[in-house]
PQR file with spaces between the fields and no chain letter, atoms N, CA, C, O and H, PARSE charges and radii, in Angstrom:
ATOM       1  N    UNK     1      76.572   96.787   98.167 -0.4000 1.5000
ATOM       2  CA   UNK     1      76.790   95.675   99.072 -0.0000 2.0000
ATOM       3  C    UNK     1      78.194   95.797   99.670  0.5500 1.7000
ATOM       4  O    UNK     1      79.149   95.813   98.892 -0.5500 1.4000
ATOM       5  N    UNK     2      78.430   95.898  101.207 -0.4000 1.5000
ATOM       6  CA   UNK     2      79.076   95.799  101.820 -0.0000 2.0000
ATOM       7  C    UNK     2      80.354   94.527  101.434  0.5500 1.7000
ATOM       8  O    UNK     2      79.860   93.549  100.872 -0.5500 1.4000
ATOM       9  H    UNK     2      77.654   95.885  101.838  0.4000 1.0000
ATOM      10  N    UNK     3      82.031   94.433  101.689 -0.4000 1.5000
ATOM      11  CA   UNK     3      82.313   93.555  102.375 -0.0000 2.0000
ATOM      12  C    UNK     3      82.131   92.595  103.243  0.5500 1.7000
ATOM      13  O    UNK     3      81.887   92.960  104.393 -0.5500 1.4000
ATOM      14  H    UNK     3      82.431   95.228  102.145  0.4000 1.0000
ATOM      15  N    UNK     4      82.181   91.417  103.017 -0.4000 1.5000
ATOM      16  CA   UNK     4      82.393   91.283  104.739 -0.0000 2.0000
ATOM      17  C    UNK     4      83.356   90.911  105.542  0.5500 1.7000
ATOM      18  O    UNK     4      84.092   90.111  104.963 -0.5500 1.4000
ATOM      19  H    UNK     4      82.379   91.121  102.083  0.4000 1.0000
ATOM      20  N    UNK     5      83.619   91.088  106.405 -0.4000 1.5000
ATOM      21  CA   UNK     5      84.942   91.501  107.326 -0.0000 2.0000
ATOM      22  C    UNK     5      86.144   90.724  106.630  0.5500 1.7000
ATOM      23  O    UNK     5      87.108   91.341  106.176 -0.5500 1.4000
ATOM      24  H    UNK     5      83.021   91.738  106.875  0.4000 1.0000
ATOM      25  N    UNK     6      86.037   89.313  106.567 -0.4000 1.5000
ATOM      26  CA   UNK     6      87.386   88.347  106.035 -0.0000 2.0000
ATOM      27  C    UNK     6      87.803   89.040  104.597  0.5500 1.7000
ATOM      28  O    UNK     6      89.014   88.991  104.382 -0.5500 1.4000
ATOM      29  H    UNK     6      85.254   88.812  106.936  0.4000 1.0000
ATOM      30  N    UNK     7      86.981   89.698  103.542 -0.4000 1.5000
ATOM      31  CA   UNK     7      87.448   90.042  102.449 -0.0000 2.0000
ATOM      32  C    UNK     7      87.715   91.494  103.126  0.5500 1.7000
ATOM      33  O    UNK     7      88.895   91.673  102.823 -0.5500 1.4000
ATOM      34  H    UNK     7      85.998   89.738  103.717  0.4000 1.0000
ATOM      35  N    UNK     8      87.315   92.618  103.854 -0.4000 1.5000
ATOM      36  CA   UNK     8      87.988   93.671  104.164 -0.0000 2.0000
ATOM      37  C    UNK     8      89.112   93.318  104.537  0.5500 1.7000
ATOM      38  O    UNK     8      89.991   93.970  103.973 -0.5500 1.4000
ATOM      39  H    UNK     8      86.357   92.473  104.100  0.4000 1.0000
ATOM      40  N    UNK     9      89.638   92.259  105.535 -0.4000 1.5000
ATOM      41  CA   UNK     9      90.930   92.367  105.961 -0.0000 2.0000
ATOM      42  C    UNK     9      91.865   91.703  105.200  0.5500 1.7000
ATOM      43  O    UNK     9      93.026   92.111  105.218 -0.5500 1.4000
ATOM      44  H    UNK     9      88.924   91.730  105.992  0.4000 1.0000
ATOM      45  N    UNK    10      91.687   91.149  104.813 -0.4000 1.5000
ATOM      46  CA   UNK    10      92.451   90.296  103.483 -0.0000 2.0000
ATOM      47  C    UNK    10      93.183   90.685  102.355  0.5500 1.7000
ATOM      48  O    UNK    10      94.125   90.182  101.741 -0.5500 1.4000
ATOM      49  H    UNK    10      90.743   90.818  104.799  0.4000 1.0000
ATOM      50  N    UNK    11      92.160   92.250  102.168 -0.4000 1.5000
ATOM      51  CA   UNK    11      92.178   92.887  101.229 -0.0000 2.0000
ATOM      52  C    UNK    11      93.060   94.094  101.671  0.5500 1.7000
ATOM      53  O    UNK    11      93.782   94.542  100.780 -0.5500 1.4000
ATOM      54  H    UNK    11      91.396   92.658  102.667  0.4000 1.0000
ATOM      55  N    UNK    12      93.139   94.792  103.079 -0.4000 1.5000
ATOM      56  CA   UNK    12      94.408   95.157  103.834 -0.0000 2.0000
ATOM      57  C    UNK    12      95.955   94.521  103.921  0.5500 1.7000
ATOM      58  O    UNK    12      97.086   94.927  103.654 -0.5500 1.4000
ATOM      59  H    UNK    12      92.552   94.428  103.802  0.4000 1.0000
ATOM      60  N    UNK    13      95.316   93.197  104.488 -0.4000 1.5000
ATOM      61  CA   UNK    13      96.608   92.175  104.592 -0.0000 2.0000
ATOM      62  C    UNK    13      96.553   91.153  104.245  0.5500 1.7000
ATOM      63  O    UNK    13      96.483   90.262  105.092 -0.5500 1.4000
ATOM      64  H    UNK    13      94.397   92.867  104.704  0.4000 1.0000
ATOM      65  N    UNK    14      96.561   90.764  102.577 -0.4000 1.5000
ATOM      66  CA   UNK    14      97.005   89.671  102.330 -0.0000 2.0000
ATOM      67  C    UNK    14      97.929   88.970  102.805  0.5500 1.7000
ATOM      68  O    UNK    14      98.857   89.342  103.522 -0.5500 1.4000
ATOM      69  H    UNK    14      96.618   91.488  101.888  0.4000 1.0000
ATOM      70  N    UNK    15      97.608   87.540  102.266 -0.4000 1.5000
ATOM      71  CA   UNK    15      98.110   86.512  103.202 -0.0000 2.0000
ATOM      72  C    UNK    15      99.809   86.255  102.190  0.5500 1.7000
ATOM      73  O    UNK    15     100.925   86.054  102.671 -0.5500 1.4000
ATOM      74  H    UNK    15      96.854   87.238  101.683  0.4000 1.0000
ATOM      75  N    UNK    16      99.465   86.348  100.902 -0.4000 1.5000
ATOM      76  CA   UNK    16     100.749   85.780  100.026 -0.0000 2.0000
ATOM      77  C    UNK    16     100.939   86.749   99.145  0.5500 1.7000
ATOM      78  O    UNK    16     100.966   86.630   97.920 -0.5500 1.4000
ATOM      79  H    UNK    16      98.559   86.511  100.511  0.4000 1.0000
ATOM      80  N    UNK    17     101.100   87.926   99.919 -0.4000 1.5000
ATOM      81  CA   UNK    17     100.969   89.197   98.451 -0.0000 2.0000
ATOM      82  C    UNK    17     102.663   89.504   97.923  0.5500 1.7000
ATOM      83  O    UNK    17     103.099   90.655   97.968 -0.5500 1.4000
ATOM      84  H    UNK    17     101.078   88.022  100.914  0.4000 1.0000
ATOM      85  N    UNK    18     103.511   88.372   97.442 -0.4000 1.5000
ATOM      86  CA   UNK    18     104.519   89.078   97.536 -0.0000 2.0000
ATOM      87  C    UNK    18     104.953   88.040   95.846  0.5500 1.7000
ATOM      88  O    UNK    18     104.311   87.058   95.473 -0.5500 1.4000
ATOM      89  H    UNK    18     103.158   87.437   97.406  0.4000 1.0000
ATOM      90  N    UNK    19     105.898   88.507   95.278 -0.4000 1.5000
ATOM      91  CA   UNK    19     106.051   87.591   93.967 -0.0000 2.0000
ATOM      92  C    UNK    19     107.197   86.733   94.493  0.5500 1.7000
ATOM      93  O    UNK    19     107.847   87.293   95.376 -0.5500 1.4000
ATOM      94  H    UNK    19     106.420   89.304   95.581  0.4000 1.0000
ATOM      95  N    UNK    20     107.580   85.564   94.177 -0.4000 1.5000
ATOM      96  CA   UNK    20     108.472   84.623   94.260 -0.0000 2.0000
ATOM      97  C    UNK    20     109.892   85.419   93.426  0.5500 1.7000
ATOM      98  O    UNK    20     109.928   86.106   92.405 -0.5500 1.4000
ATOM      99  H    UNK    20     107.052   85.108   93.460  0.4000 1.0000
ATOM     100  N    UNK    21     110.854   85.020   94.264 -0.4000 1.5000
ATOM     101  CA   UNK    21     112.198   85.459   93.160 -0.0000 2.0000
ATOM     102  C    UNK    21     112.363   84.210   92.029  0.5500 1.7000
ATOM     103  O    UNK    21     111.653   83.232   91.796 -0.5500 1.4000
ATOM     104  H    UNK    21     110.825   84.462   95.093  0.4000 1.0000
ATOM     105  N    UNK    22     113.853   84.779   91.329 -0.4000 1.5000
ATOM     106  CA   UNK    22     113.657   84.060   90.315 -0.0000 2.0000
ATOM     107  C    UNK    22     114.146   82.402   90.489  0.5500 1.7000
ATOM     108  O    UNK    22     115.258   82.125   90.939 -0.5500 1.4000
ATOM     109  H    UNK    22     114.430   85.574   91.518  0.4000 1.0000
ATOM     110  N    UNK    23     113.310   81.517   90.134 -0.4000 1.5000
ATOM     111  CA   UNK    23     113.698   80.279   90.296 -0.0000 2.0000
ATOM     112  C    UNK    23     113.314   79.403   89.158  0.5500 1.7000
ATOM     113  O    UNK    23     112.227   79.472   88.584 -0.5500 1.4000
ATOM     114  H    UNK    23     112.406   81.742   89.768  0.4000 1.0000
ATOM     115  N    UNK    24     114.122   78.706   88.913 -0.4000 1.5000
ATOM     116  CA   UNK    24     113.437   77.605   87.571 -0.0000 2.0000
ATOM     117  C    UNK    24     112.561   76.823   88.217  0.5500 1.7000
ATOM     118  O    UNK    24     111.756   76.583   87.318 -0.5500 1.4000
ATOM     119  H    UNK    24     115.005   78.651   89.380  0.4000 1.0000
ATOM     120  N    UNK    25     112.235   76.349   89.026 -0.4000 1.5000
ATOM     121  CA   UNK    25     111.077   75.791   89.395 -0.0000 2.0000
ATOM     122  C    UNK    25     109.396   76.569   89.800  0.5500 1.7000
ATOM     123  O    UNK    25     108.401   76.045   90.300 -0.5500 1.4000
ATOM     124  H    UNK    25     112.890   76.543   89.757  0.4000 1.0000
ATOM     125  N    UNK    26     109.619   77.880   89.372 -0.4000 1.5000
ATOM     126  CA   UNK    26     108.339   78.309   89.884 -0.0000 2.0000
ATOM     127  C    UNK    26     107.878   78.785   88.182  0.5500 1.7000
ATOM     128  O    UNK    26     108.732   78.878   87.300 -0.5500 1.4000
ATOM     129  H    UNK    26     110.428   78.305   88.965  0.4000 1.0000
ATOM     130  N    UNK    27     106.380   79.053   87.936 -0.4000 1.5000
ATOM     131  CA   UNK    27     105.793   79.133   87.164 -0.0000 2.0000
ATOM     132  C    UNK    27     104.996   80.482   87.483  0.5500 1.7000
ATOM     133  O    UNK    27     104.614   80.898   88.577 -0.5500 1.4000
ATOM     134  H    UNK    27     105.686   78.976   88.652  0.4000 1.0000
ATOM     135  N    UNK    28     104.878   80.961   86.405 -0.4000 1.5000
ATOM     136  CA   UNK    28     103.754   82.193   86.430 -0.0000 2.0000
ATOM     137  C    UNK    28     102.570   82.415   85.643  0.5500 1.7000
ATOM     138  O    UNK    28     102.908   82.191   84.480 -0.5500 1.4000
ATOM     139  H    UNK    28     105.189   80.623   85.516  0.4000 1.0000
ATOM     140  N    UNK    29     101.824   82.616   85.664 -0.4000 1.5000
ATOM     141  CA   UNK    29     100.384   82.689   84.839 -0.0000 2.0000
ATOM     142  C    UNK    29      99.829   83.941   85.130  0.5500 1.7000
ATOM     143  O    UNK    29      99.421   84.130   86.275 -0.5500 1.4000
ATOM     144  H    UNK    29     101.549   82.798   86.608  0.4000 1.0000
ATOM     145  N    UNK    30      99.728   84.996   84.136 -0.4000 1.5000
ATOM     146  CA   UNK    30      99.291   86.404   84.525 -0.0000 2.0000
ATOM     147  C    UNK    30      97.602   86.265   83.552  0.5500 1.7000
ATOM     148  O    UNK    30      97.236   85.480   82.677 -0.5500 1.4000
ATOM     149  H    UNK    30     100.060   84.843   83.205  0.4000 1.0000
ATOM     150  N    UNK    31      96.845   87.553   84.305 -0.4000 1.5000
ATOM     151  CA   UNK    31      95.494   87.303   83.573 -0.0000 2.0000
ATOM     152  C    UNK    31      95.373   88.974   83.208  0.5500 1.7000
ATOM     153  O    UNK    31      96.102   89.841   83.690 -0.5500 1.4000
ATOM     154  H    UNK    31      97.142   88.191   85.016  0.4000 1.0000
ATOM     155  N    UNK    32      94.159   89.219   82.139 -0.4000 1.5000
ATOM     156  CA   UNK    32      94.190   90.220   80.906 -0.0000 2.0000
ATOM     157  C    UNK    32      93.450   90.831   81.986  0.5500 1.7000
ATOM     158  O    UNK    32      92.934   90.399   83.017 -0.5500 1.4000
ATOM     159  H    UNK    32      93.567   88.515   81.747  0.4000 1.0000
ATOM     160  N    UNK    33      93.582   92.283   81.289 -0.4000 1.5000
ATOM     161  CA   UNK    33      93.096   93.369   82.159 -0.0000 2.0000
ATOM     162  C    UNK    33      91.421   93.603   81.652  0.5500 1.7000
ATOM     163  O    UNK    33      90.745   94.603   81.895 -0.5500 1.4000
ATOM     164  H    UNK    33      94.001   92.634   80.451  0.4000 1.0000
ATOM     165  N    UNK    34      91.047   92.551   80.991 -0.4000 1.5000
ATOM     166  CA   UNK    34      89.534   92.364   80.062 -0.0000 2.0000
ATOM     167  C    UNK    34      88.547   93.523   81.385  0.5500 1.7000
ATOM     168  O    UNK    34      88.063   94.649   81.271 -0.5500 1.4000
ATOM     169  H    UNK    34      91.596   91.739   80.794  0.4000 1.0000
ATOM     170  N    UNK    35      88.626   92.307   82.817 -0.4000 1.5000
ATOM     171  CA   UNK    35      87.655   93.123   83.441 -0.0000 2.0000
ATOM     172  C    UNK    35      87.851   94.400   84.543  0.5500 1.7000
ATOM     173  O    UNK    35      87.142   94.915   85.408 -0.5500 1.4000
ATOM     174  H    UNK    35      89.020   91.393   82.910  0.4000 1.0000
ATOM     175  N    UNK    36      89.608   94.676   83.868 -0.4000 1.5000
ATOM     176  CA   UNK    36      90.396   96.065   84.636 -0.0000 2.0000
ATOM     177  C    UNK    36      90.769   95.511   86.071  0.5500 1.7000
ATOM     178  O    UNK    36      90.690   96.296   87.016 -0.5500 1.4000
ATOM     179  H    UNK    36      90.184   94.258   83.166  0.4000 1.0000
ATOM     180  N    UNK    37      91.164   94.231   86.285 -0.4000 1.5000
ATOM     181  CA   UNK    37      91.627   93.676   87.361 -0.0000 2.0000
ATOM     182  C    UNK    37      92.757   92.645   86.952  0.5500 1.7000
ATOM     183  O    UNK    37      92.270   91.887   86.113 -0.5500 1.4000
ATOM     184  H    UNK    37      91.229   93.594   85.517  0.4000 1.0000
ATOM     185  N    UNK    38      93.957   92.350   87.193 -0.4000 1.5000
ATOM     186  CA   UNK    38      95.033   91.976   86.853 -0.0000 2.0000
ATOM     187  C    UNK    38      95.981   91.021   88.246  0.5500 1.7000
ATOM     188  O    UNK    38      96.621   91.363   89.241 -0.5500 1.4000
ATOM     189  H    UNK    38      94.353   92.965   87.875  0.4000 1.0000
ATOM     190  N    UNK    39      95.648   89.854   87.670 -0.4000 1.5000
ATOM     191  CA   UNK    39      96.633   88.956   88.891 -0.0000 2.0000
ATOM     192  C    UNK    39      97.639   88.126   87.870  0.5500 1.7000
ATOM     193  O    UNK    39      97.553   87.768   86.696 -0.5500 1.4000
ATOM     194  H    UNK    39      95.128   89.576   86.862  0.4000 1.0000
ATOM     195  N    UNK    40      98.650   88.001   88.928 -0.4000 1.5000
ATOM     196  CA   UNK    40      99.993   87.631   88.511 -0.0000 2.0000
ATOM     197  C    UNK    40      99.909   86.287   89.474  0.5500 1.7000
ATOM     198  O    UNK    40      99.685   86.453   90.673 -0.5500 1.4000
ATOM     199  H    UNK    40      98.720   88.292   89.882  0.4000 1.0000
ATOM     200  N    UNK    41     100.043   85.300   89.078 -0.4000 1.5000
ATOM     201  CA   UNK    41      99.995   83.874   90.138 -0.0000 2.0000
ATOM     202  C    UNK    41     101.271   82.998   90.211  0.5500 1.7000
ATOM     203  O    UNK    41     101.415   82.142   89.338 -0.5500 1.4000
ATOM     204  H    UNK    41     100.224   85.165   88.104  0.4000 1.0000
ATOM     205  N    UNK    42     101.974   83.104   90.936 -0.4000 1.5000
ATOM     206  CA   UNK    42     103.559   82.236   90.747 -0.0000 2.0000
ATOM     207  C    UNK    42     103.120   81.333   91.582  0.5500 1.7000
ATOM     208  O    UNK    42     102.293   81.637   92.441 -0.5500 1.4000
ATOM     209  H    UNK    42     101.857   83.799   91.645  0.4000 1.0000
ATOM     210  N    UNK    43     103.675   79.904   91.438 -0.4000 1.5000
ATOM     211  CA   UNK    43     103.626   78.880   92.221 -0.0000 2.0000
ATOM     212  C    UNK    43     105.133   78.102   91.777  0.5500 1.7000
ATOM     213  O    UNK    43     105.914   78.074   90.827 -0.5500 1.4000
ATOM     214  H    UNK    43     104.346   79.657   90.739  0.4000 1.0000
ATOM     215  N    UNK    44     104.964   77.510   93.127 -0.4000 1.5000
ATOM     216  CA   UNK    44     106.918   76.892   93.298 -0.0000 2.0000
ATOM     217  C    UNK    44     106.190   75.443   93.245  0.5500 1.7000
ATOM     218  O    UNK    44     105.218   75.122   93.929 -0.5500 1.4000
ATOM     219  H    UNK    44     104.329   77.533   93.899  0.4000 1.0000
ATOM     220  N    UNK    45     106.897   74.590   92.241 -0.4000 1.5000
ATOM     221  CA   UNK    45     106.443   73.146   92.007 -0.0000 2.0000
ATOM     222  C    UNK    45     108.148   72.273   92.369  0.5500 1.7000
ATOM     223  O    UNK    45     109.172   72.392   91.696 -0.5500 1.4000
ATOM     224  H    UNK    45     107.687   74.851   91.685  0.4000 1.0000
ATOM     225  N    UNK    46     107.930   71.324   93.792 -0.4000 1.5000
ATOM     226  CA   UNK    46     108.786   70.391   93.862 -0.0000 2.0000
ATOM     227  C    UNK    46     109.367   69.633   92.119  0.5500 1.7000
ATOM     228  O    UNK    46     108.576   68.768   91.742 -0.5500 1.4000
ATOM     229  H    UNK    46     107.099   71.227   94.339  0.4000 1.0000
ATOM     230  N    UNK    47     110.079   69.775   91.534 -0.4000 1.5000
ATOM     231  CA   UNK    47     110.351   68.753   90.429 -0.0000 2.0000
ATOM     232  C    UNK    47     110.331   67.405   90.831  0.5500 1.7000
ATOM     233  O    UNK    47     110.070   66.699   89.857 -0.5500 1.4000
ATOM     234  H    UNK    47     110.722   70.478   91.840  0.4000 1.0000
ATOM     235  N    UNK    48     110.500   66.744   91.877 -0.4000 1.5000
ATOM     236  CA   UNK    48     110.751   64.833   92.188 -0.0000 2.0000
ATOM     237  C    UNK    48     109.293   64.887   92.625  0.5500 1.7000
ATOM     238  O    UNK    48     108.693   63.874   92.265 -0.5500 1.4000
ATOM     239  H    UNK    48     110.711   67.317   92.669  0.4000 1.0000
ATOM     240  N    UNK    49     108.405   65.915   93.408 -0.4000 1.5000
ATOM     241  CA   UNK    49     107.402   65.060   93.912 -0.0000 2.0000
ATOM     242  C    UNK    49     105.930   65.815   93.263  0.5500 1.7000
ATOM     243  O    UNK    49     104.838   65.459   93.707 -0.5500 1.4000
ATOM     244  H    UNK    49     108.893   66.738   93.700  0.4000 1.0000
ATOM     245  N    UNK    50     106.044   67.012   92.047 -0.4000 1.5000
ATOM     246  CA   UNK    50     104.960   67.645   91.293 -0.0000 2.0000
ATOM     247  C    UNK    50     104.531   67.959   92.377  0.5500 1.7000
ATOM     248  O    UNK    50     103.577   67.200   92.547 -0.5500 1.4000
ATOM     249  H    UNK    50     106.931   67.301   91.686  0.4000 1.0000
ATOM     250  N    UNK    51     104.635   68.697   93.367 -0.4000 1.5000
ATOM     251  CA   UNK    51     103.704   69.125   94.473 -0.0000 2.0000
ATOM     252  C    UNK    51     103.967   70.894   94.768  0.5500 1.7000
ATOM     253  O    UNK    51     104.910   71.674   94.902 -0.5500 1.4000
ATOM     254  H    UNK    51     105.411   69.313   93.229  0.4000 1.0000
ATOM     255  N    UNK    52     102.554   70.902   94.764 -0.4000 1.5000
ATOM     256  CA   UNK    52     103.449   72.742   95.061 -0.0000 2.0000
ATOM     257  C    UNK    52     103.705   73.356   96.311  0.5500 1.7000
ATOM     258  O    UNK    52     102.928   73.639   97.224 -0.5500 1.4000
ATOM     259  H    UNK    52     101.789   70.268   94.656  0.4000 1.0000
ATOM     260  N    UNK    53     105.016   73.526   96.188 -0.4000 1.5000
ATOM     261  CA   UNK    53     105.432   74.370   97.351 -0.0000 2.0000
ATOM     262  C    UNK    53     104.730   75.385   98.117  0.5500 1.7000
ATOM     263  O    UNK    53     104.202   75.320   99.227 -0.5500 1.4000
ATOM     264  H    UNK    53     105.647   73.297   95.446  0.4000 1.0000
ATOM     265  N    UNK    54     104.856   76.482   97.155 -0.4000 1.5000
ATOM     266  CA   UNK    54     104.727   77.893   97.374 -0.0000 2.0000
ATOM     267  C    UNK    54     103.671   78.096   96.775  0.5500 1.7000
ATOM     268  O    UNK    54     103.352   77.268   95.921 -0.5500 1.4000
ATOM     269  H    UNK    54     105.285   76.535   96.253  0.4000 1.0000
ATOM     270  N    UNK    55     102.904   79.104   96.991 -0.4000 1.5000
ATOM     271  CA   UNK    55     102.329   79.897   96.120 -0.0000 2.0000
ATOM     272  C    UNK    55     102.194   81.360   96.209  0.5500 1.7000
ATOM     273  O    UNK    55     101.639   81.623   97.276 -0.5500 1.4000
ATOM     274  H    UNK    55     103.162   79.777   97.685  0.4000 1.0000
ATOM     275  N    UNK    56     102.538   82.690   95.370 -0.4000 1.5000
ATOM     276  CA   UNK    56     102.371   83.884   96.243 -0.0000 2.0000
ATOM     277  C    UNK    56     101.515   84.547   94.693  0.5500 1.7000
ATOM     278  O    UNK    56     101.360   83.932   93.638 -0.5500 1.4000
ATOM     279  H    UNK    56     102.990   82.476   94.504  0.4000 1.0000
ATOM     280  N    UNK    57     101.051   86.027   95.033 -0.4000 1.5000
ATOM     281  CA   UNK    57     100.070   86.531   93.427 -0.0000 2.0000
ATOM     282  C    UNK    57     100.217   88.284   94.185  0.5500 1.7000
ATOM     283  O    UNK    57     100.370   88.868   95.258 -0.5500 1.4000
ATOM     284  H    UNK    57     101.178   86.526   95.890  0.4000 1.0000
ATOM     285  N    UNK    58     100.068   88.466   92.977 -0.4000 1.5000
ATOM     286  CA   UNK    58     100.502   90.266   92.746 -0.0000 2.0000
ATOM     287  C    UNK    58      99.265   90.535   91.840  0.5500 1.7000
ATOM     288  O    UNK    58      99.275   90.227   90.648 -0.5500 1.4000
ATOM     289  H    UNK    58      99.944   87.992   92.106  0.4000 1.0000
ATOM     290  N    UNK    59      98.035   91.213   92.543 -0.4000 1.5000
ATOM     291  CA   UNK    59      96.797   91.306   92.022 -0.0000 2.0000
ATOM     292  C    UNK    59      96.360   93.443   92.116  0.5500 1.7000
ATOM     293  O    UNK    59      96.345   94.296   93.004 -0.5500 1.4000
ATOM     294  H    UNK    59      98.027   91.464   93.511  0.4000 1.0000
ATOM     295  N    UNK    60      96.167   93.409   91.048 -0.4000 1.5000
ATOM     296  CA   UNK    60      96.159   95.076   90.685 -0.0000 2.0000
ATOM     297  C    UNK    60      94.401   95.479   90.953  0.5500 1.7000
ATOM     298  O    UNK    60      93.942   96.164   90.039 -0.5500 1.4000
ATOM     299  H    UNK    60      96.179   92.716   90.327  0.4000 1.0000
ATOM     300  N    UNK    61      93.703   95.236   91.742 -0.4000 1.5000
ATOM     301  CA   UNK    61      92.174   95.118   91.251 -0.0000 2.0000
ATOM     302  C    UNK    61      91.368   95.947   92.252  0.5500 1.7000
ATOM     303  O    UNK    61      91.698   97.015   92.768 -0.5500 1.4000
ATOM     304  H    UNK    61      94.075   94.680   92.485  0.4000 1.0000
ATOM     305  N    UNK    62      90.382   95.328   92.401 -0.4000 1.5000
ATOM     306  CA   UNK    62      89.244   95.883   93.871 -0.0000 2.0000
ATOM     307  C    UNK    62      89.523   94.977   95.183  0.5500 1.7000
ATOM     308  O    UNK    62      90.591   94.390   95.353 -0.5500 1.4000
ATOM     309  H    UNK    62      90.114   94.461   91.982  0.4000 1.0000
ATOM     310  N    UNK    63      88.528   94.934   96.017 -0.4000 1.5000
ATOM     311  CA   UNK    63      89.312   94.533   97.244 -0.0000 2.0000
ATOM     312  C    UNK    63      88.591   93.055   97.118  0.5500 1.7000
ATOM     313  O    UNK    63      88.655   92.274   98.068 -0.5500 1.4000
ATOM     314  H    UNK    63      87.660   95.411   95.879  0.4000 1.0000
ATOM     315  N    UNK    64      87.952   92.734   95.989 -0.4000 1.5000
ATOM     316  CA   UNK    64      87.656   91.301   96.082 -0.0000 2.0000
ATOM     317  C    UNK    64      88.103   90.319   94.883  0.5500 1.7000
ATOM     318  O    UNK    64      87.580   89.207   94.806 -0.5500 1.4000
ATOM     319  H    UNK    64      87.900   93.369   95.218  0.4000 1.0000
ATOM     320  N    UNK    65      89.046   90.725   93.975 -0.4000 1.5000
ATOM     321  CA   UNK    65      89.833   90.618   93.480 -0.0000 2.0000
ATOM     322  C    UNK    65      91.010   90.143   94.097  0.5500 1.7000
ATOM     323  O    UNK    65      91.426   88.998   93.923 -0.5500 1.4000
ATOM     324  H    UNK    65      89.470   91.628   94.038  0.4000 1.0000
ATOM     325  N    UNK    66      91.589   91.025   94.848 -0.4000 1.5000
ATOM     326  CA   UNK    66      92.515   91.052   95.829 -0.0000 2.0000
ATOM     327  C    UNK    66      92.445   89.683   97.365  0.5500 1.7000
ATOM     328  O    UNK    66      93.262   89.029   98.014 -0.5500 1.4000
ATOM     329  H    UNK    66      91.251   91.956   94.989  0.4000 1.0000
ATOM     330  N    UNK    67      91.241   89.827   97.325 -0.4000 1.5000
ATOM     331  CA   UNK    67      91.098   88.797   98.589 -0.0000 2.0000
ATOM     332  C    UNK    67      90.929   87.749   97.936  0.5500 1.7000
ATOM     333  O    UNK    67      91.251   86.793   98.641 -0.5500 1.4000
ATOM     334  H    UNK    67      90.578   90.358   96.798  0.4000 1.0000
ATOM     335  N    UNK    68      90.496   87.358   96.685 -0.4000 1.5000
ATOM     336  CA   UNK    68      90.147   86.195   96.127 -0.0000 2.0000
ATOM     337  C    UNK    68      91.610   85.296   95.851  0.5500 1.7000
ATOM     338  O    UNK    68      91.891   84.133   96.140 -0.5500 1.4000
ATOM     339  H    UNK    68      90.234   88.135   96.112  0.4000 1.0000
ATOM     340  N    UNK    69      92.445   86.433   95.125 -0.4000 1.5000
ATOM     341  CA   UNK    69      93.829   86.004   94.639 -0.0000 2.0000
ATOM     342  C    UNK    69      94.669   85.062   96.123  0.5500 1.7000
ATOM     343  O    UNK    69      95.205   83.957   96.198 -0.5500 1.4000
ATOM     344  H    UNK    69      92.217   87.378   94.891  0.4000 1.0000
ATOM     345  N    UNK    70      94.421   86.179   97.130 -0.4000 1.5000
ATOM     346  CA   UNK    70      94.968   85.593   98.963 -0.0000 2.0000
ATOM     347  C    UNK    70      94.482   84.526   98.913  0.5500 1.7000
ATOM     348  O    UNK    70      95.210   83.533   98.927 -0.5500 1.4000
ATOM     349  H    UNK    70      93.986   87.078   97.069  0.4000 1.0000
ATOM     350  N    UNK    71      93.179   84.421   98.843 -0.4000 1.5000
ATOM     351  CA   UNK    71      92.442   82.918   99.067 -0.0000 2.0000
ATOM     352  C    UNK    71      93.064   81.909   98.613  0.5500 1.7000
ATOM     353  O    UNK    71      93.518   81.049   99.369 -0.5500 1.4000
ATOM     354  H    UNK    71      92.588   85.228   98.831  0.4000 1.0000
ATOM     355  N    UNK    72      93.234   81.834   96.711 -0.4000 1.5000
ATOM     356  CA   UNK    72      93.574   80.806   96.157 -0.0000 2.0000
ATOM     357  C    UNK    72      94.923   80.182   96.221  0.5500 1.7000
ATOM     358  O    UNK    72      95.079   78.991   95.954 -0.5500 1.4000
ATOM     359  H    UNK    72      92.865   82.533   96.098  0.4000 1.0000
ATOM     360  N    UNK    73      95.957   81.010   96.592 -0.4000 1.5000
ATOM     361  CA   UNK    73      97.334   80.917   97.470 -0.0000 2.0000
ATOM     362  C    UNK    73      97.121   80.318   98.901  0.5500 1.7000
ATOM     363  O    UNK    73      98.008   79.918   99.655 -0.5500 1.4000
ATOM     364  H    UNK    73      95.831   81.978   96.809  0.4000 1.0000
ATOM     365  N    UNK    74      96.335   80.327   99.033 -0.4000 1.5000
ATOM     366  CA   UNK    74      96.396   79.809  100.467 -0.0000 2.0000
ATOM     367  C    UNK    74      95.974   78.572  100.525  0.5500 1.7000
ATOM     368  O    UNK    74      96.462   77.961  101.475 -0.5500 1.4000
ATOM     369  H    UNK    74      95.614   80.652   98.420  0.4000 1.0000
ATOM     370  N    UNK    75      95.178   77.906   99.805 -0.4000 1.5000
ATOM     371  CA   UNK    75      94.486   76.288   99.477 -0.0000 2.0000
ATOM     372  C    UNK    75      95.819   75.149   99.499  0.5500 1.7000
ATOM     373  O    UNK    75      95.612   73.952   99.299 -0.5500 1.4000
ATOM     374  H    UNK    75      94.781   78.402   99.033  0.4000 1.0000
């Protein structure tokens, strides 16, 4: 089964593929290489208003892996 186009290009050019520098306000949550695909998820959380800023992810996987990680950064 084919791609289809939004996960081919996504999967070229993610939208938030980059990791956050270091900040005390951002958080990271990395996931196990169980199914040989590996994302790193940082998100920047306002402290006064719990709201998240940022979000960017560093995903090691297939190209729908990869587009999925873009996706959920982008919500």
């Amino acid at each position: 089964m084919a791609y289809s186009d939004k996960v081919a290009i996504t999967t070229i050019i993610p939208a938030t593929s980059a990791a956050s520098e270091a900040d005390p306000n951002v958080g990271t949550v990395s996931s196990s290489a169980g199914m040989r695909d590996v994302m790193k998820l940082q998100m920047k959380i306002n402290p006064e208003t719990q709201v998240i800023e940022e979000a960017k992810f560093k995903t090691f996987g297939c190209g729908s892996a990869i587009a999925s990680s873009s996706l959920a950064t982008e919500w």
